[in-house]
Structure formats: C-alpha cells, structure tokens
C-alpha positions in Angstrom: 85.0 103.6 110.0 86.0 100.0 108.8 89.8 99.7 108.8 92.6 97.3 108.4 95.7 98.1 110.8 99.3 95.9 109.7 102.0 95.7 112.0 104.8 93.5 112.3 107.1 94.5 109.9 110.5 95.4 110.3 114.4 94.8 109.3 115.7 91.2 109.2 118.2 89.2 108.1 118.0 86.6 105.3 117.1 83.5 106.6 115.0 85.1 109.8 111.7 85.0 110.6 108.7 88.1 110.7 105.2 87.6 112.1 102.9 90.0 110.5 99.9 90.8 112.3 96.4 92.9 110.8 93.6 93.6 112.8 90.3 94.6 111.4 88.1 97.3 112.7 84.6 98.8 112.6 82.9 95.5 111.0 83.5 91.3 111.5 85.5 90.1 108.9 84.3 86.3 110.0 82.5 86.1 106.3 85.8 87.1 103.9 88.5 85.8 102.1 91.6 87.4 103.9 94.7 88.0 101.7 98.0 89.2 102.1 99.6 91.0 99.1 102.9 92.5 98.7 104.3 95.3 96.7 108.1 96.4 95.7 109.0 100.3 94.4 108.0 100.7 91.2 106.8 97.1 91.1 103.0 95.7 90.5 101.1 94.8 93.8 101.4 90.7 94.0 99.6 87.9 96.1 101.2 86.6 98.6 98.8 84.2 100.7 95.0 84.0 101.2 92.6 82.2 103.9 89.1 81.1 103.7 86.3 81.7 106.0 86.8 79.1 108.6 90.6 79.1 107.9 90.9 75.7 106.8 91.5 76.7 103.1 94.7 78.5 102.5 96.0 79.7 99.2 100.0 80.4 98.4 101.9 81.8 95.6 104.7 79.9 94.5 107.3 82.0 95.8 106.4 81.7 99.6 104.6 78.4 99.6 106.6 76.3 102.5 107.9 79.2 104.1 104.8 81.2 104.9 101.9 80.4 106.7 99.0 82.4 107.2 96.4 82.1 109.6 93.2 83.8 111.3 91.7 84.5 114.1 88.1 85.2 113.8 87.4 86.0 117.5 90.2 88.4 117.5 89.3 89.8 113.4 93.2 89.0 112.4 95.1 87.5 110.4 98.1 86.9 110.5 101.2 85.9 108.4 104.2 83.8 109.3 107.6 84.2 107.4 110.4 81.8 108.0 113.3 81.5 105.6 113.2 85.2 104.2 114.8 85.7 101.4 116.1 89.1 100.2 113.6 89.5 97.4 110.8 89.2 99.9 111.5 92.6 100.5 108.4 94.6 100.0 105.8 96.6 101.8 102.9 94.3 102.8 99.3 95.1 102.3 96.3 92.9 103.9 93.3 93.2 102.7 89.2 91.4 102.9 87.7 89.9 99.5 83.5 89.6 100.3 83.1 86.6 97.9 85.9 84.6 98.0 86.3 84.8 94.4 89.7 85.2 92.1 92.1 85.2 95.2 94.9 86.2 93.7 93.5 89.4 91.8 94.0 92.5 94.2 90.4 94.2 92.1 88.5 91.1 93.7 89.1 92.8 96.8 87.1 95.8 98.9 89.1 96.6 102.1 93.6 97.0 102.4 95.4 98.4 105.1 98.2 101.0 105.3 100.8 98.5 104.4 103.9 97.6 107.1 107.6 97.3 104.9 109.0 94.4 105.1 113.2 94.3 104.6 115.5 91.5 104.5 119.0 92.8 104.2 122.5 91.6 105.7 
C-alpha cells in the first residue's frame, strides 16, 4: 500500500503562517520529484512548489515564490511546505504528490502518487 498522508492544514488569518507536512508510506520516495499542488472549488488543480532529489533544487510558482518554502526530508520520507504571509486567495485544499522522473514539474499528469489533500483557509 504506497500512500501519501497531508496534514497541517487548518484556518488562519491573512498574513499567518501554516506548516504543511506529507509523509510517504509503503515505498522510499528518496528518488522523486516531490510537488505540492493546490486546488480551489470548481477551480483547475495548480502547482504550487516542487523539490528535487537531494533537495537542493526547488521549483516555485509565481504566486508563492518568497513566501513559501518547501523542503524534504528523505530520512523521514516528507516533505514539507512552509507558508508565511498567507494571503486570502491561498485558500485551497492542498494536494502533495511524487513525480518518478523529475520531468515537467509543474504538470499534475507528470505525476504517479497524491495524497488525500489537507484544506487550507485564510479568512479574517
């Protein structure tokens, strides 16, 4: 049973700060292109962030870069997602998910494995 598990999410206020957290399960993840992707009601499922193998390549979309930061632990098999500065339209439920060759990071086909989702709200 290979399975990603998100937690983290939760109500804040605009201008707070979320740590998302996803753990892997049932196979090592060391090898992948992690990604975090985020999707609104009735809205297409966007990228938000990815990682790189060792972690030391990170990839942001232009609406989070500066405010997010996304990291991994390979010993652990998580990643994790760091939002500072939230914004109302960050709002969203947020889906991570494991892409086997690194390729197109931003296109949610390239990849094989996505958790559950954990909703993410920013409202006053």
């Amino acid at each position: 049973q290979v399975q990603l598990v998100e937690s983290g999410g939760g109500l804040v206020q605009p201008g707070g700060s979320l740590r998302l957290s996803c753990a892997a399960f049932g196979r090592s993840f060391s090898g992948y292109l992690m990604g975090w992707f985020r999707q609104a009601p009735g809205k297409e499922r966007v990228f938000v962030a990815g990682i790189g193998w060792s972690g030391g390549s990170t990839y942001y979309a232009d609406s989070v870069k500066g405010r997010f930061t996304i990291s991994r632990d390979n010993a652990k098999n998580t990643v994790y997602l760091e939002m500072n500065g939230l914004k109302v339209e960050d709002t969203a439920v947020y889906y991570c998910a494991a892409n086997p060759d690194g390729k197109a990071v931003a296109a949610p086909w390239e990849y094989d494995y996505w958790g559950q989702g954990t909703q993410v709200t920013v409202s006053s």
